[in-house]
C-alpha angles and dihedrals in degrees: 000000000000109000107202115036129182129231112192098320101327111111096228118194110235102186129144111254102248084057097043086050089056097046092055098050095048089053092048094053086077082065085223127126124294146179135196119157123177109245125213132182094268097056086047086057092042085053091062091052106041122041096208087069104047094053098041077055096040087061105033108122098228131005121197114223091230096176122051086221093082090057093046093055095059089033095249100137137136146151101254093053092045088058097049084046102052096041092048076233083167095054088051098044085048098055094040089055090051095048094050100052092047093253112181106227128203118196125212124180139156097249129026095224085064090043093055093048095053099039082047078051103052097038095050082053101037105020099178093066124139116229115182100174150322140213136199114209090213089070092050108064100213096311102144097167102045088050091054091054093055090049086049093047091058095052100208125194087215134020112207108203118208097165112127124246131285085031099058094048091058095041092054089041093050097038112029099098092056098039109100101198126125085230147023108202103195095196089154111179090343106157135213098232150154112263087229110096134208124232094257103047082054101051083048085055092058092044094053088045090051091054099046090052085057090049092060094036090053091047097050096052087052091055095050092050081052097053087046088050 
């Protein structure tokens, strides 16, 4: 299975999850600070559009592949992957992780009614998890600082990031140098659902996936007019 695949120009981990797990942790046990953010078609195509994210996605550590699209559009796919993929087996083995070793967790997200969901979520699946503390951006008014000093004061082990794409690229951009965490977990919209899928959220599937395959397609063909000139 190839490990490291490339979309349009973004380096994107494709380990299996047991491996991406061990990675992660080996890097963490120099206590220094580390990203990792899972990664779907719609913040790829973002990438092409808005500079921030491609390179906050350029120099995250490590990226989770979280829709089985990307791997369909460079013919990477297998079972085993689409599996992981499909179950957010990575999510759950995380937490799980960070549950188990006593990890303090500090949530950030853009509104509090989101915030609440997903910390109700996690705690009903891992309920001796450690929150710290937790910010919503809409109470903040573009305070950025004052936002990453009350992360800081906190001193979490693991900040869980909820904030929607393109805003969580530009935050962790902005702020990573002054954050003094052990780990930015970048887990974006993620959502807590069933496997089985609609009809609609298939056909958008295939869209997304359509217009991802354009996207590489269309960069390719860029780089090749670059080499001839």
């Amino acid at each position: 299975m190839i490990r490291t695949i490339d979309v349009a120009g973004i380096r994107l981990d494709n380990y299996t999850v047991r491996e991406a797990i061990m990675n992660l942790e080996r890097d963490m046990s120099d206590h220094g600070f580390h990203t990792i953010e899972e990664v779907n078609t719609e913040l790829l195509m973002l990438a092409g559009n808005d500079e921030a994210v491609r390179v906050a996605l350029m120099t995250m550590e490590h990226t989770v592949i979280s829709e089985t699209g990307i791997l369909e559009a460079v013919g990477s796919l297998n079972y085993q992957r689409k599996h992981e993929i499909e179950h957010h087996d990575f999510f759950y083995e995380l937490m799980r992780r960070i549950e188990r070793g006593h990890k303090s967790v500090y949530l950030i997200g853009d509104v509090q009614s989101r915030m609440d969901f997903i910390k109700q979520r996690i705690m009903e699946l891992y309920p001796r998890s450690v929150f710290v503390g937790e910010t919503a951006l809409e109470a903040w008014d573009g305070a950025m600082d004052a936002v990453v000093n009350e992360i800081n004061a906190s001193t979490p082990d693991v900040v869980i990031s909820i904030l929607p794409s393109p805003m969580q690229e530009h935050f962790l951009l902005e702020n990573k140098d002054k954050l003094s965490a052990n780990l930015w977990y970048g887990m974006g919209t993620m959502e807590f659902s069933d496997t089985k899928k609609g009809i609609l959220s298939v056909l958008q599937g295939l869209i997304r996936k359509n217009k991802l395959k354009k996207r590489i397609h269309s960069y390719s063909e860029e780089q090749e007019a670059e080499k001839v000139e």
